[in-house]
C-alpha positions as CSV (number, residue, x, y, z in Angstrom):
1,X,191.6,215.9,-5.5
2,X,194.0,214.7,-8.2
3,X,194.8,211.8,-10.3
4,X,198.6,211.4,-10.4
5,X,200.6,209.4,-13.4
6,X,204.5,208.8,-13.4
7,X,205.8,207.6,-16.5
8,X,209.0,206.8,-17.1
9,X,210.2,209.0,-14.1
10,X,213.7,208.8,-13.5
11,X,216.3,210.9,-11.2
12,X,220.1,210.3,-11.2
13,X,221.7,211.7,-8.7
14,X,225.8,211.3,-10.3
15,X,225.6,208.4,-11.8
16,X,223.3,206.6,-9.1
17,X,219.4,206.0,-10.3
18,X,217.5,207.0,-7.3
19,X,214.3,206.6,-9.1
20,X,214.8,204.0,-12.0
21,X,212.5,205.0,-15.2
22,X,209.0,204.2,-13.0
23,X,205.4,204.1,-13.9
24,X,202.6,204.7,-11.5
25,X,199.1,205.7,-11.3
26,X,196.9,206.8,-8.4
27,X,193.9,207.3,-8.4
28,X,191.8,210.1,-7.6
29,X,190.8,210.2,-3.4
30,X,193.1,207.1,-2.8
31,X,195.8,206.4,0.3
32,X,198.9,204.9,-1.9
33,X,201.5,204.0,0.4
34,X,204.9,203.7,-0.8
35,X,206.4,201.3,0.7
36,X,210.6,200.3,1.0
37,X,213.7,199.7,2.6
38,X,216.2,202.8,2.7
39,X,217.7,204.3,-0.1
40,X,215.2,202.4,-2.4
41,X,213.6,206.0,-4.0
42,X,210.9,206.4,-2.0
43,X,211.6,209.6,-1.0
44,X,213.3,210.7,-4.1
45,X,210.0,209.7,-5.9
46,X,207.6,211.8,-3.1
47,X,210.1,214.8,-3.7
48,X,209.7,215.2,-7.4
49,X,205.9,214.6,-7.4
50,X,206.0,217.7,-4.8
51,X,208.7,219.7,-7.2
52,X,211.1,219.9,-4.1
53,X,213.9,217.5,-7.1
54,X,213.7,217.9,-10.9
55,X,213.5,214.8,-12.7
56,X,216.4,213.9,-15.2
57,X,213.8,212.5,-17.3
58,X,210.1,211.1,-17.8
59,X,206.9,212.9,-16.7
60,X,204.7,213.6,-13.8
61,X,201.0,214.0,-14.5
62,X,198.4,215.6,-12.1
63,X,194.8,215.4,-13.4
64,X,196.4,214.4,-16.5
65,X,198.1,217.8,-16.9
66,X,202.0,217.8,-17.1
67,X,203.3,219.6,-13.9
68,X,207.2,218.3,-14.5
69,X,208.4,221.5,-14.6
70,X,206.0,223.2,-12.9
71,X,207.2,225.1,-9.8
72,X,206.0,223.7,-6.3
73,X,203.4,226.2,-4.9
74,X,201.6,226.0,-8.5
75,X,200.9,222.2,-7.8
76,X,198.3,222.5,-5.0
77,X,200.3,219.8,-2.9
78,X,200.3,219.7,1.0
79,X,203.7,217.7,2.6
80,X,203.7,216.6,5.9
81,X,207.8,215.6,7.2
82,X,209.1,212.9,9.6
83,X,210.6,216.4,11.4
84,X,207.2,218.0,12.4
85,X,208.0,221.7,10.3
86,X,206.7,224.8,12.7
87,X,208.1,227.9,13.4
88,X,209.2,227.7,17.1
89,X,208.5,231.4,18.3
90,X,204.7,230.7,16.5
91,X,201.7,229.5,18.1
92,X,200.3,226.5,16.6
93,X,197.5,228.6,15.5
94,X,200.0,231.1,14.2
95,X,202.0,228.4,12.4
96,X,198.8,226.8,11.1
97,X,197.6,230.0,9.6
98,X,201.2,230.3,8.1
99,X,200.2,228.0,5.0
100,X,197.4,230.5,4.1
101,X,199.8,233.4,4.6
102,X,200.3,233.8,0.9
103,X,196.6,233.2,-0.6
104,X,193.3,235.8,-1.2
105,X,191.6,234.2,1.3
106,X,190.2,236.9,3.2
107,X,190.7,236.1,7.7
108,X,187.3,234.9,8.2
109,X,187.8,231.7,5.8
110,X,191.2,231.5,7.3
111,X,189.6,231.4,10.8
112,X,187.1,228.8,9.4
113,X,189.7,226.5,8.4
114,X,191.9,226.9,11.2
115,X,188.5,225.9,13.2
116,X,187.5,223.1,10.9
117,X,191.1,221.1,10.8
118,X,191.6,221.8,14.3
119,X,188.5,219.9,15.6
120,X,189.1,217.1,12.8
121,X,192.7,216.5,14.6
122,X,191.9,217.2,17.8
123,X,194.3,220.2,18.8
124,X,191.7,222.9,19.9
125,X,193.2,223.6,23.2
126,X,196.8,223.5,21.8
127,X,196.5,226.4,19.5
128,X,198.0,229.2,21.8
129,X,200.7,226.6,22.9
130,X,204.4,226.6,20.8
131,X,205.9,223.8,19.3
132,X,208.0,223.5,22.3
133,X,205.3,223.0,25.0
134,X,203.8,220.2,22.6
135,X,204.4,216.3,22.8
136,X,206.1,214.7,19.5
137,X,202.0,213.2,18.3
138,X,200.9,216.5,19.0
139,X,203.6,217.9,16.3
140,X,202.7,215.9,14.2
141,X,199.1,216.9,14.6
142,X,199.3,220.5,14.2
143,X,202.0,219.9,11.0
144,X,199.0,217.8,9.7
145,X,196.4,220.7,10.5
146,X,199.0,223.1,8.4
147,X,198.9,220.9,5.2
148,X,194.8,220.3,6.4
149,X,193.7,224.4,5.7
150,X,195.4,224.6,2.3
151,X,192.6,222.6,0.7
152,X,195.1,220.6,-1.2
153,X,194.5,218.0,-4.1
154,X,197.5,216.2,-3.4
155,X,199.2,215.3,0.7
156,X,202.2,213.6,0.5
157,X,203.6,212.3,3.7
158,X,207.0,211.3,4.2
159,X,207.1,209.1,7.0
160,X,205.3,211.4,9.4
161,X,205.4,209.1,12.1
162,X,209.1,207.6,12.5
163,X,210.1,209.0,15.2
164,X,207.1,208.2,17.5
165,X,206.9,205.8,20.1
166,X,205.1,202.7,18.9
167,X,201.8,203.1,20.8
168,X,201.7,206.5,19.4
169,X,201.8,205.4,15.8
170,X,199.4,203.1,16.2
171,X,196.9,205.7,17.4
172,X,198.2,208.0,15.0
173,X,197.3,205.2,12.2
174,X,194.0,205.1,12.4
175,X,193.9,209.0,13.1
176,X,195.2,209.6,9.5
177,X,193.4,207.0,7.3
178,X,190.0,208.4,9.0
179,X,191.2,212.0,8.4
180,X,192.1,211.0,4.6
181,X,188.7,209.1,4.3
182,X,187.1,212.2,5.4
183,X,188.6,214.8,3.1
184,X,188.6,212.1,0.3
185,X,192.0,213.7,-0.8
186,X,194.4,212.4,-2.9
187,X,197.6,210.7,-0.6
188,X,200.8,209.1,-1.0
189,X,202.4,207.5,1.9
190,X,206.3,207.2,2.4
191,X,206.9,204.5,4.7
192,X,209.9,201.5,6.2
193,X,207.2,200.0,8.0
194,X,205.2,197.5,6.2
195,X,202.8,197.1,9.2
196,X,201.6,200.9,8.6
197,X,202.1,199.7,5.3
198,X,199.3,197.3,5.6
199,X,197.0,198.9,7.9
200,X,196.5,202.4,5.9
201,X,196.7,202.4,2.7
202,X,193.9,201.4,0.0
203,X,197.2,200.4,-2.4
204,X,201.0,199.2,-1.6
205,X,203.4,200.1,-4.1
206,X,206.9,198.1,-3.1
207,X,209.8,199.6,-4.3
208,X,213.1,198.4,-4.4
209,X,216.0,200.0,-6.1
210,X,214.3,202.8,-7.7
211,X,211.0,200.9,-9.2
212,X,208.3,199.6,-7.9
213,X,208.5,195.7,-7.7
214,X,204.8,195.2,-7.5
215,X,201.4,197.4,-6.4
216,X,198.5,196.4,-5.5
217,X,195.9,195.9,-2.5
218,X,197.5,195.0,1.2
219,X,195.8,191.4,0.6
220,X,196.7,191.4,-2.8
221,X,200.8,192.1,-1.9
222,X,200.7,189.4,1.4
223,X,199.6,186.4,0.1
224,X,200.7,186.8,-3.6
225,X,204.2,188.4,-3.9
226,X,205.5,188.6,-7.2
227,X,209.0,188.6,-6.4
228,X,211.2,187.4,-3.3
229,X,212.2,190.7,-2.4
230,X,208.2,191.7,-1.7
231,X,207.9,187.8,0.0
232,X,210.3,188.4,2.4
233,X,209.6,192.3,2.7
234,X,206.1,191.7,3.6
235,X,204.6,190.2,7.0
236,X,205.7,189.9,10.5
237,X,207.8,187.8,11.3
238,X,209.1,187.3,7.8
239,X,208.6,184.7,4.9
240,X,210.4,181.8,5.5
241,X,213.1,180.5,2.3
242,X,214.7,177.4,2.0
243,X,217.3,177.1,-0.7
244,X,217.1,173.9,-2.8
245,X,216.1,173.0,-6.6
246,X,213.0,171.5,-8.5
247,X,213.6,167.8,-9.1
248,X,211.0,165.7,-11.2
249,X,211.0,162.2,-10.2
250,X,208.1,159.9,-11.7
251,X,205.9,162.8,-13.3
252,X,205.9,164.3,-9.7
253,X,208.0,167.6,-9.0
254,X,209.8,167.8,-6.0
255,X,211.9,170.2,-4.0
256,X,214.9,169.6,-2.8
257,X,217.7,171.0,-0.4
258,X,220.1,169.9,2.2
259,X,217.4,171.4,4.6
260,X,215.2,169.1,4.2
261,X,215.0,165.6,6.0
262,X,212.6,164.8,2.5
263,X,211.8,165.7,-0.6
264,X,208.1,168.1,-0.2
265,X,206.4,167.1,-3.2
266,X,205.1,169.9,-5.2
267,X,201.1,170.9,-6.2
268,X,200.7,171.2,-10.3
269,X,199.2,174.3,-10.2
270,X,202.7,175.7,-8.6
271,X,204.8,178.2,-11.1
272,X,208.0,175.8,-10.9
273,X,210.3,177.5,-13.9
274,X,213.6,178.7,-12.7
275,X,213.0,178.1,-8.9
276,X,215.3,178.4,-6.6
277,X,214.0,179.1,-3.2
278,X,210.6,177.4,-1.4
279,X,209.0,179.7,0.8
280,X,206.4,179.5,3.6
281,X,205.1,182.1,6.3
282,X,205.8,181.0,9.8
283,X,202.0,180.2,11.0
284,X,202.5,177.8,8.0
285,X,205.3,175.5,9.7
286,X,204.6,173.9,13.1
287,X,205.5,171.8,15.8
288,X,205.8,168.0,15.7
289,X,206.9,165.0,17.5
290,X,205.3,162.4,14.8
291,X,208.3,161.0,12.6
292,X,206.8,162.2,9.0
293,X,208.4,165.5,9.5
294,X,210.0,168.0,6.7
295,X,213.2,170.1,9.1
296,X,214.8,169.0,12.2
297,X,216.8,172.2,13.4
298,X,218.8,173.7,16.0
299,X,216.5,176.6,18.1
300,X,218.5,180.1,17.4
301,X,216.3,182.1,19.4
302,X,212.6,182.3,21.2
303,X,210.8,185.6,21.2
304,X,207.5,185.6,23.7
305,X,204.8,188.1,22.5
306,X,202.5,187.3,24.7
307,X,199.6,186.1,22.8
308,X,202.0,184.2,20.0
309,X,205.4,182.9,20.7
310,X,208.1,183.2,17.4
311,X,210.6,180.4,17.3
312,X,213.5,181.4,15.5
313,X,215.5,178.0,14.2
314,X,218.8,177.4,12.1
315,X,219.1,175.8,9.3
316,X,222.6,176.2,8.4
317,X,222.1,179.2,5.9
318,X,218.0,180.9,7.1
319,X,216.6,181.5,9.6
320,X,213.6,179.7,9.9
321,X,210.5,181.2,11.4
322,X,207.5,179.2,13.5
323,X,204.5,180.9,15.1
324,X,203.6,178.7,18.4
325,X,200.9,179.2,20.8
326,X,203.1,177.5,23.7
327,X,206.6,176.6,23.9
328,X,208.6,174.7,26.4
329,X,211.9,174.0,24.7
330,X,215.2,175.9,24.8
331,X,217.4,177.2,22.8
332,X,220.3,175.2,21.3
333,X,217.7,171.9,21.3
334,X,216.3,170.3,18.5
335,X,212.8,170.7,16.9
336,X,210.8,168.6,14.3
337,X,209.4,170.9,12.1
338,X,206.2,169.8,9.5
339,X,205.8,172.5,6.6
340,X,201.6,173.3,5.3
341,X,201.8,172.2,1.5
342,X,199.0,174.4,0.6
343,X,200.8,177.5,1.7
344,X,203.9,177.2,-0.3
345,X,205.6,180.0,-2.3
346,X,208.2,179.1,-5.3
347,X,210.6,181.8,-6.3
């Protein structure tokens, strides 16, 4: 396994930044997901590390080494695609044993491997089957045994599992972060999906517009987002934001918007320079028929998931989120809505 440092990594595609003069360090043996919206770098980032794109400046580091301009086979990297990559008139044996095609392994270690990776994924009775004959997970599978046997110090993933059905990727999940636990192999994780996000990897780095906005634990990123962009990027359903301003009436901060039927006065220890949004999560905001309520708005939309149900309401420029255990009201009435001041975000 390998440590990996980016420092001051950028790539220009024209004269657009794709990757915008970005640090980063992981660790050796950890599952760094890189998490984003599209066209935010994340791929552009994976792609140099792996020396598929050349940067236009800065330097990538494995084990402290410079590897920048090294080419890509000399970096003992593994990639797994979103497109599961296998030769279609190849077994998956045969396209497993394809990544050692070029090595000095002699065929009994080959064999070996090919064993070992195959029982770690599960695939042993797929291996005389073509790509063609095999499911989209089990694609995915047999890609992953093909980066498996190459003993890599690095796997970089690049969304393996977009294109899976949803049940799928959630067994799939738990499939991979075991896997990576097991080999103890240094990972980077390309992901949309903050909820994969948050279940697999040790770190989340958020990127937006070719840098990483903040990094740090899945606990660490949810409930202390250093910018709006990771508040509302993070969690399902969203952060809720309320526009308004910081008002100081009587030594007591306030904040105030149009939204709001009140003024929600403020704890000290808040960070209230340059505010302009409050923000709450929606199992932070509830239901309530008393009259000391903070929003009275206009139901946009009810969305039942069985166990929870998401109350989407209007408030003339958000959306406002609530989580509710049971609902009976319809959309286009009006709700009283009382906001938790101990979960309140500033930005």
């Amino acid at each position: 396994m390998a440590s990996i440092k980016l420092k001051n990594l950028t790539k220009k595609f024209g004269d657009i930044f794709a990757v915008n003069n970005q640090n980063l360090n992981v660790n050796k043996g950890e599952f760094l997901v890189l998490l984003g919206p599209s066209g935010c770098g994340k791929t552009t980032t994976l792609n140099c590390i792996a020396g598929l794109e050349m940067p236009t400046s800065g330097n990538i580091l494995f084990n402290d080494i410079d590897v920048t301009t090294s080419p890509p086979h000399s970096r003992n990297i593994a990639m797994v695609f979103q497109s599961a990559l296998l030769y279609p008139h190849l077994s998956c044996e045969q396209n497993i044993l394809m990544s050692l095609h070029k090595t000095s392994i002699d065929k009994s270690e080959k064999n070996k491997r090919v064993i070992e990776a195959s029982e770690m994924l599960n695939i042993n009775d797929l291996l005389d089957k073509k790509p063609h004959e095999l499911s989209g997970g089990e694609r995915q599978r047999v890609a992953t045994a093909k980066a498996i046997v190459r003993q890599p110090d690095v796997f970089l993933l690049d969304e393996p599992m977009a294109a899976l059905d949803a049940a799928l990727r959630q067994t799939l999940r738990s499939e991979l972060v075991n896997l990576q636990k097991k080999l103890n192999t240094t990972t980077i994780y390309v992901t949309h999906d903050q909820v994969e996000a948050m279940t697999m990897g040790d770190r989340i780095a958020v990127m937006n517009q070719g840098k990483v906005e903040q990094i740090g634990t899945p606990i660490e990123i949810y409930k202390n987002p250093q910018s709006k962009f990771v508040a509302g990027f993070i969690g399902s359903p969203p952060m809720n934001f309320i526009k308004g301003k910081i008002i100081v009436e009587n030594n007591k901060s306030f904040f105030d918007s149009k939204s709001l039927k009140q003024k929600v006065e403020l704890n000290n220890s808040l960070n209230k320079s340059n505010v302009n949004y409050l923000s709450f999560r929606p199992q932070n905001i509830y239901l309530t028929n008393d009259q000391d309520y903070d929003l009275e708005l206009k139901i946009f939309g009810i969305e039942n998931l069985g166990k929870e149900i998401v109350i989407i309401c209007d408030d003339g420029e958000n959306k406002i989120r609530v989580i509710a255990e049971t609902f009976s009201s319809q959309i286009n009435d009006l709700v009283r809505l009382k906001i938790d001041r101990e979960n309140i975000l500033l930005f």
